[in-house]
N, C-alpha and C positions, 0 to 999 in steps of 0.2 A: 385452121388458119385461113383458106379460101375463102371459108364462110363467112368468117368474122369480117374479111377484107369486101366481100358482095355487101356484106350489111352497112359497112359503113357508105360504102359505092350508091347504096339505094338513100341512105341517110340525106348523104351530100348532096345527091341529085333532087329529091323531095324538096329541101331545101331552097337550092338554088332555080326551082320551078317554080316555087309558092312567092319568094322573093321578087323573082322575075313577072310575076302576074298581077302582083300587087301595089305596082308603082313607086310613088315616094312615099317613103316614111320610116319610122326609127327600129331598130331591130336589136333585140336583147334575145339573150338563152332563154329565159323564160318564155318567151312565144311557140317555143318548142318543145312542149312540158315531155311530151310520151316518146321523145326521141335520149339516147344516153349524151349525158352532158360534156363528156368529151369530143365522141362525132359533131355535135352542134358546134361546141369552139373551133375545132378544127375546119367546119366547113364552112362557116363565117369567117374565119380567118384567112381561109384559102380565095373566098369571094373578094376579101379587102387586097389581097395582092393581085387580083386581075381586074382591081379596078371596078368593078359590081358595086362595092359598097365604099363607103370612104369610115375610116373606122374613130368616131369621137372620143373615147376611151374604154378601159375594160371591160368587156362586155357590151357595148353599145354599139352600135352600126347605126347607116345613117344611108338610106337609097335615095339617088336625087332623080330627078329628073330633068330634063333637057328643055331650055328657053331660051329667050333671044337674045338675053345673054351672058349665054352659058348653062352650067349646072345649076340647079335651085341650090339654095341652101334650108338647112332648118330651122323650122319653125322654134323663134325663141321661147315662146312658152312653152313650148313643152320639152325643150331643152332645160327648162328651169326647173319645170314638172320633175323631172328627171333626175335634176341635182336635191331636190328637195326628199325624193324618194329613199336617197339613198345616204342622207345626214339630214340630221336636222339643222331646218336654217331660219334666220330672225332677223326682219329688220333692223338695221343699224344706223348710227349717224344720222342724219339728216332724213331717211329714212323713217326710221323710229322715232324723232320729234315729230316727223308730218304726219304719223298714225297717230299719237298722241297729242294735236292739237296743238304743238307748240310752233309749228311753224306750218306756213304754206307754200314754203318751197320746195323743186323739188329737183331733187341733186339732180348732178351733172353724171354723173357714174354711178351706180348702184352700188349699196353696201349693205352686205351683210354678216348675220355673225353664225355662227355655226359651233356644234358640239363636235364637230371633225377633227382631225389633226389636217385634214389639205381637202380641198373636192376638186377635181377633174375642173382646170381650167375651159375647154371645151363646152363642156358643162353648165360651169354658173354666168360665161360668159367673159368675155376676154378685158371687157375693160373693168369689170366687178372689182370694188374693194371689200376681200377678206376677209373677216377676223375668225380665225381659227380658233380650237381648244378652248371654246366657253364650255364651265364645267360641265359634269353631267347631269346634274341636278337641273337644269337648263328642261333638259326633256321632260318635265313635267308642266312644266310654264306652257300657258297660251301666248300666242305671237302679242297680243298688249303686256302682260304681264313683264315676259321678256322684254319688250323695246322699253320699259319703264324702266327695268334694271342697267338697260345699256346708257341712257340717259341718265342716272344717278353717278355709270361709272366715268361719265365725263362730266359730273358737275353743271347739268344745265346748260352747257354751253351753244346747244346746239337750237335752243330757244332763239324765238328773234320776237318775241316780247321782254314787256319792260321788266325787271328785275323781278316787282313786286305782284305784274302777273305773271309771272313763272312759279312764283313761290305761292298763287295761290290757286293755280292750277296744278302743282303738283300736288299740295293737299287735298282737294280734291279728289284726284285718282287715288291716292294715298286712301282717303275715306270708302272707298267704293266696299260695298260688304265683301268681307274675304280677303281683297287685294294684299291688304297688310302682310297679314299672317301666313298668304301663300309668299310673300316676299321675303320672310322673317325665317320659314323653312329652311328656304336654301342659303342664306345670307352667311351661314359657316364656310362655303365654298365662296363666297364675295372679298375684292380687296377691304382691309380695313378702313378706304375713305365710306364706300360704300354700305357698310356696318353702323359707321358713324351717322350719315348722315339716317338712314333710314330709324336710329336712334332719336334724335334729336328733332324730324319729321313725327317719331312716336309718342316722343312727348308732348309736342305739339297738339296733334289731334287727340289725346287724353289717351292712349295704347295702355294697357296692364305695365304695372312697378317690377312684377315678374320678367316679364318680356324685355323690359326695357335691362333690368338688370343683369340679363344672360350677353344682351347687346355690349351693354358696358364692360361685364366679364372679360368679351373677346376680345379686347382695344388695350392696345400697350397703354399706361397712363403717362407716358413720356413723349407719345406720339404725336403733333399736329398734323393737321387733313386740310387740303386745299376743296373746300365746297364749292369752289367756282360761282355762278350765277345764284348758288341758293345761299352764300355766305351770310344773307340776310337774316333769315330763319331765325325767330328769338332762341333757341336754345342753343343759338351754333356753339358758342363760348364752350356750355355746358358738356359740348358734345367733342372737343377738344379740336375745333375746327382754328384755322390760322389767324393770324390780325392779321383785319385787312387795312391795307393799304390807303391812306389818303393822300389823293393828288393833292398837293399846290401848287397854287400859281402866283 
């Protein structure tokens, strides 16, 4: 028992010397690969109660250092780094239109999407917009892949070109080798607007009668879909998209 109680004694102290020497910067259990993983939580843990570390969330630690004024804080990227490590995360919104050329703004708040159920607010950043529980099939997507998909689930809206270059810059990406068919993949885990439209996009650019058919398959034939800015699309009808709407004046 002694012994056990000296070895964590030596654990904690390693630790909180090596911490101590190495100034600012973020501290995880991993950094302490050859020490047992409970001495380590315990001894980080014991550092955030006396103020040593200030603790971001589970697992993370955060040592500042001292300026003119006040504590530093941490470095956002690699706080982002960080959240990214530990979920996978995708441009969103506004976001995800301004990888994909659809717009050149650039939001006011960052958003993103994420295969998590939550990430550690601390983390991705306090004013960050969310979007949790994109499926899992997500993790195989590249971050354009993804932002295409998060753009299809809002209907183009997040374009700030004119209708008819939105819909011909989605075809486009749409055409890119591959793109299609890695979209087509996971498109069983997608809402059914989103089935639709990538449907109706399929027939467009000439996609296989197979492909398109399996698409069709999944789609209530009772259902109308709100395609938002792509409502243009010659096969929207075909594709069970909504009437649209004519102002009059």
């Amino acid at each position: 028992m002694e012994r056990a109680q000296n070895s964590r004694s030596s654990v904690s102290q390693t630790i909180r010397t090596r911490i101590e020497w190495s100034g600012e910067r973020l501290w995880r259990f991993s950094d302490f690969p050859n020490a047992p993983m409970a001495a380590v939580a315990q001894a980080l843990s014991r550092l955030a109660r006396d103020g040593t570390l200030q603790r971001l969330s589970k697992g993370v630690y955060y040592r500042a250092r001292s300026t003119a004024l006040g504590p530093s804080r941490p470095d956002p990227v690699s706080i982002r780094q960080l959240a990214a490590d530990r979920a996978t995360m995708f441009p969103a919104g506004i976001a995800a239109a301004n990888l994909l050329g659809f717009t050149t703004q650039a939001a006011g708040r960052s958003e993103v999407a994420t295969t998590a159920g939550s990430l550690p607010r601390k983390l991705a950043g306090k004013d960050t917009v969310i979007h949790t529980r994109r499926p899992e099939a997500w993790r195989r997507l590249s971050s354009h892949d993804a932002a295409l998909l998060d753009f299809l689930r809002d209907g183009g809206r997040t374009s700030e070109l004119s209708e008819k270059d939105t819909i011909r810059r989605t075809l486009r990406l749409l055409k890119e080798p591959g793109r299609y068919e890695r979209l087509v993949r996971v498109a069983s885990t997608e809402p059914p607007r989103v089935r639709a439209l990538l449907g109706a996009i399929g027939e467009e650019i000439g996609k296989s009668p197979a492909t398109l058919r399996r698409l069709r398959a999944s789609l209530n034939p009772l259902s109308r879909f709100d395609f938002g800015a792509l409502a243009a699309l010659r096969s929207a009808h075909h594709w069970q998209a909504k009437e649209r709407r004519v102002l009059r004046h």
